[in-house]
ZAZADREN-226684 format. One record per residue (C-alpha): residue number from 0; residue in one letter; x, y, z. Coordinates in nm, 2 decimals, always signed. Last residue first. Example, Ala and Ser with C-alpha at 12.3 -4.5 7.8 and 13.67 -1.06 7.14 Angstrom:
    i  aa      xx      yy      zz
    1   S   +1.37   -0.11   +0.71
    0   A   +1.23   -0.45   +0.78
***
This chain:
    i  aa      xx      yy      zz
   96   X   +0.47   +0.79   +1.44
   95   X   +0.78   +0.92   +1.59
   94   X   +0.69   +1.28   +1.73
   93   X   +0.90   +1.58   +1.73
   92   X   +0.84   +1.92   +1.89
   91   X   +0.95   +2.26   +1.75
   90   X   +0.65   +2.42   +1.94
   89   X   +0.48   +2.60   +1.64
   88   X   +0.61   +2.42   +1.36
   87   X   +0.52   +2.04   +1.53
   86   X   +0.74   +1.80   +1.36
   85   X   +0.57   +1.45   +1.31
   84   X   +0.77   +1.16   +1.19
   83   X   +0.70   +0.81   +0.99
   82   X   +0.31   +0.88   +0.88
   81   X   +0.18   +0.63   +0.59
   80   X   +0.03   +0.81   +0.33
   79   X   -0.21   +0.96   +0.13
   78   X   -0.29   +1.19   -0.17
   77   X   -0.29   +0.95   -0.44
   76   X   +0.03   +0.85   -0.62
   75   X   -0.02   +0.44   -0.62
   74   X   +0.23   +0.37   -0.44
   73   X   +0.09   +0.57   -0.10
   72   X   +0.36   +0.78   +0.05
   71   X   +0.60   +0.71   +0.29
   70   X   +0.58   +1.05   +0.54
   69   X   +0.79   +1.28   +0.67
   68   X   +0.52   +1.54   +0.88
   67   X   +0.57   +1.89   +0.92
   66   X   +0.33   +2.05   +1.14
   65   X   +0.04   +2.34   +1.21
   64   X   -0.21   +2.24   +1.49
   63   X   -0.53   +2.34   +1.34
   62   X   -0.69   +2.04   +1.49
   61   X   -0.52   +1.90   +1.75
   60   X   -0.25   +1.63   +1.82
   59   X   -0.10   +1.54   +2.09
   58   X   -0.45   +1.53   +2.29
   57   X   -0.53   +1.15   +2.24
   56   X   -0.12   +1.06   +2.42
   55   X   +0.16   +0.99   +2.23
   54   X   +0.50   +0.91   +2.40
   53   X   +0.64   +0.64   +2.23
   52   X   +0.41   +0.32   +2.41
   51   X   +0.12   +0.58   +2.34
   50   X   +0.17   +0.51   +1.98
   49   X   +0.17   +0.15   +2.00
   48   X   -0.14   +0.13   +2.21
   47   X   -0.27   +0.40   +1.99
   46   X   -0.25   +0.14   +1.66
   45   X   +0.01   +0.27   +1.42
   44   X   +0.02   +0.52   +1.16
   43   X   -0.24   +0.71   +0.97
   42   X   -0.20   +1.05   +0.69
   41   X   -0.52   +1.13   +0.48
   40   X   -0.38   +1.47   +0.22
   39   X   -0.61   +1.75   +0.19
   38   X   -0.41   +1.95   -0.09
   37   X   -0.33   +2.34   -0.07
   36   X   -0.46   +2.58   -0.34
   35   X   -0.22   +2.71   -0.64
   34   X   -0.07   +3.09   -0.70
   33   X   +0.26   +2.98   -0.52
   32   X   +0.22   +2.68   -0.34
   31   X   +0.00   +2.64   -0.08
   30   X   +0.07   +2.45   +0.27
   29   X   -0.09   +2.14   +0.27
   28   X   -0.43   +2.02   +0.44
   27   X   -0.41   +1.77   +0.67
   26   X   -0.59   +1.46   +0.76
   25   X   -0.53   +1.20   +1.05
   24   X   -0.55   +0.83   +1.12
   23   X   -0.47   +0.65   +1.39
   22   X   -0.50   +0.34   +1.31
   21   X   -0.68   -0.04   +1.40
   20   X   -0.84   +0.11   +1.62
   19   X   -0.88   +0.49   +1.69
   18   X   -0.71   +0.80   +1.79
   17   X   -0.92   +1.03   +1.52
   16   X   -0.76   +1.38   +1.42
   15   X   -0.90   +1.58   +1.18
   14   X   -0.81   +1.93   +0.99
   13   X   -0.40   +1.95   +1.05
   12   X   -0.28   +2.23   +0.94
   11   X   +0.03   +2.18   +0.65
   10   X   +0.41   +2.08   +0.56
    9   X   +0.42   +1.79   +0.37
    8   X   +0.81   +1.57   +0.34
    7   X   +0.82   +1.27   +0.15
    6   X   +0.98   +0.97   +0.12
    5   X   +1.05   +0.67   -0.07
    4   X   +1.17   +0.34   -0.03
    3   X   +0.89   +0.24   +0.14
    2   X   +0.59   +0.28   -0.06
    1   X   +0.29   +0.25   +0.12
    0   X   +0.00   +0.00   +0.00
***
């Protein structure tokens, strides 16, 4: 589904956060690029027993919170992913996801 041996960078606000099973999934919507709109992009990572196990609680993230995220994208080019680290702009804080 993801494809590992690449990597990608999004910088963006996050719209919806949801620390559920199987995932935790989120969305964001990119930073705009010169004279274009941003792109909603659906990011997920591990279970939130997993998560928690690295430091993440329900309430890391929240909407509107502004981050950079490195991410393995989906293979087939959509606008998706597979969330490997979270940067928070505002607070300079990193997550592993």
């Amino acid at each position: 589904m993801y494809d590992g041996a690449k990597t990608i960078t999004l910088r963006g606000v996050v719209t919806e956060f949801r620390w559920t099973n199987p995932h935790v999934a989120f969305t964001i919507m990119t930073d705009r690029a010169k004279g274009q709109e941003g792109d909603l992009w659906v990011l997920e990572s591990t279970s939130p027993g997993n998560l928690a196990r690295v430091g993440w609680t329900r309430t890391s993230v929240k909407t509107n919170d502004r981050v950079e995220i490195l991410v393995a994208p989906l293979r087939d080019g959509g606008h998706g992913g597979r969330c490997l680290m979270l940067t928070f702009l505002d607070r300079k804080e990193k997550l592993e996801c």
